[in-house]
LUMFI-471287 format. One record per residue (C-alpha): residue in one letter; x, y, z negated. Coordinates in steps of 0.05 Angstrom, whole numbers, plus 5000, padded with zeros to 4 digits. Example, Ala and Ser with C-alpha at 12.3 -4.5 7.8 and 13.67 -1.06 7.14 Angstrom:
A524649104844 S527349794857 
END
This chain:
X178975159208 X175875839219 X169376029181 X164576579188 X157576639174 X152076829216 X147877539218 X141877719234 X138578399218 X132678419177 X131279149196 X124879459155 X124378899103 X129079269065 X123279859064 X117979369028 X117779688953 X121579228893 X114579068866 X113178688924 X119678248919 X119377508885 X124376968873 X125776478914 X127475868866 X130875208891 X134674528884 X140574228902 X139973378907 X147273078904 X146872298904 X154672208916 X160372538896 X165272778953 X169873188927 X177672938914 X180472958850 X186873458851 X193773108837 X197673408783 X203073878810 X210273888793 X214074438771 X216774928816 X223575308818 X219175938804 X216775698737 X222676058710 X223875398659 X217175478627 X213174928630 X205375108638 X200474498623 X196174308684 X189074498670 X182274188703 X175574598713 X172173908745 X167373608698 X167072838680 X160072908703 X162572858778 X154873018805 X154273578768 X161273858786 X159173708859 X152574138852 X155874688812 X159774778883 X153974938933 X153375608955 X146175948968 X145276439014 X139776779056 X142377029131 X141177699145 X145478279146 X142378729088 X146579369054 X148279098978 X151679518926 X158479208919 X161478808853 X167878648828 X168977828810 X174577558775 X178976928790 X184876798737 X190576408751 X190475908687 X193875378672 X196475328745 X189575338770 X183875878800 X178475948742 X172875968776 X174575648843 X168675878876 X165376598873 X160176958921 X159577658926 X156378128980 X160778539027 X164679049007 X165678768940 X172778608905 X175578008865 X181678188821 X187177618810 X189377618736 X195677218723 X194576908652 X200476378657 X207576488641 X210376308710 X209376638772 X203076548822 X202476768895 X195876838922 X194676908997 X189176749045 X188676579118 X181976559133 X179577039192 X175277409148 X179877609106 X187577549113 X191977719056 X199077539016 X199277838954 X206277638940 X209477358867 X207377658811 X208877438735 X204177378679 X200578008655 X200078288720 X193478258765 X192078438841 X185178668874 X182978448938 X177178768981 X173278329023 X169678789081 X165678279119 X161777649113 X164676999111 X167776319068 X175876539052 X179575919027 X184476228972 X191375838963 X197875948914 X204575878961 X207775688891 X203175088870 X199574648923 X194074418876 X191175088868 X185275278917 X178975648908 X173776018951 X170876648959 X163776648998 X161877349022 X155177279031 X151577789081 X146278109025 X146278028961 X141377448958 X146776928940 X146876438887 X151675838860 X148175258840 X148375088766 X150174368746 X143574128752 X143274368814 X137974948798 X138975618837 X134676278840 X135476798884 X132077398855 X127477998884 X127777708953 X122878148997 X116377889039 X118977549098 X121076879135 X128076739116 X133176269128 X136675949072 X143775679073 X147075219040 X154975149039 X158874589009 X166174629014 X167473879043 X159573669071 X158574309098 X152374809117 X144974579103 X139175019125 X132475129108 X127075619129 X121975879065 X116976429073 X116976939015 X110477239000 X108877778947 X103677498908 X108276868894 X114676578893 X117976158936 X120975438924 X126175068968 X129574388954 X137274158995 X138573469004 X146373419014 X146272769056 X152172389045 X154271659059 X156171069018 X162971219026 X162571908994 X163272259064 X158372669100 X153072289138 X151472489215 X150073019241 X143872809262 X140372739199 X141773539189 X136374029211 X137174509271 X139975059233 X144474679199 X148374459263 X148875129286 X151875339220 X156874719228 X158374939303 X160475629277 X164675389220 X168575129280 X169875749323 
END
């Protein structure tokens, strides 16, 4: 499945002075969990006869683990200085297994275990093998463009994680409560996205003001089951987002 994300340009907004800029502050309501537990995975012939523990970074508080992995966004191409994130390889597993950074930005890939990883991408966005490498040893990776870039090790199956490149650097992850704030957002009518690995994009529109900040709320919708509920209980915005995931 390709992913990218959508741009607009917000032209002269990013004029507006920084003491005009306010927060936008928001929620994310997840009823049911969704996400798949990861199977323990056996060891491979690269392991080199060490034996390296399976780790887990999902909580026992499944809601909160499923909150903790929605992506805030506002659409908009906007300039943003670039960072550098980190994912280790720990424990044969990504720690975190989600980060969001603006483009241009870099994420190193630390290997902390005493086997070998291989970390490689397929995602349009942003393609890349960054081949075995043992413990000790780390690779950067530069990520140019906007866009969701599903991270995989060719060694061990169970390991995933994702990189969101976000087109500004008004981006957020939600905390386990489900609280997000996207700070100094400039005066303006925005669209806010939110991106869930397995239910998807959700969409809101909020109007920032600068005498006061703005508040926004997501509703993931999902069904009895634990799967994503139809399409047509999803806003406008939302759809298109889903019908670009799909390109």
């Amino acid at each position: 499945m390709k992913h990218r994300i959508a741009r607009i340009t917000l032209g002269g907004l990013v004029c507006l002075t920084l003491a005009q800029a306010q927060d936008i502050q928001g929620t994310v309501i997840v009823k049911r969990t969704l996400t798949k537990r990861k199977v323990t995975a056996s060891a491979g012939q690269y392991d080199r006869g060490s034996s390296v523990q399976l780790g887990s970074s999902e909580s026992e508080d499944r809601l909160a683990f499923e909150r903790s992995h929605v992506v805030i966004y506002l659409e908009g191409e906007v300039p943003a200085p670039p960072i550098t994130a980190a994912i280790e390889q720990k424990e044969r597993q990504f720690l975190p297994d989600l980060v969001v950074i603006p483009p241009g930005s870099s994420v190193s890939f630390p290997n902390l275990d005493k086997i070998f990883h291989n970390v490689f991408s397929l995602s349009k966005p942003k393609t890349f093998d960054l081949g075995n490498y043992p413990k000790g040893q780390t690779r950067l990776v530069t990520f140019p463009k906007p866009g969701i870039v599903f991270v995989n090790c060719r060694l061990h199956p169970n390991m995933t994680a994702t990189v969101v490149v976000s087109p500004n650097r008004w981006n957020a992850i939600a905390d386990g409560s489900g609280s997000f704030t996207l700070h100094g957002v400039t005066p303006g009518t925005y669209t806010i996205v939110a991106w869930h690995k397995a239910a998807g994009f959700f969409s809101e529109r909020v109007e920032v003001t600068p005498d006061r900040a703005a508040t926004v709320q997501f509703i993931i919708p999902l069904a009895e089951d634990g799967t994503v509920t139809s399409h047509e209980a999803m806003s406008h915005e939302a759809m298109s987002h889903e019908a670009i995931a799909r390109r």
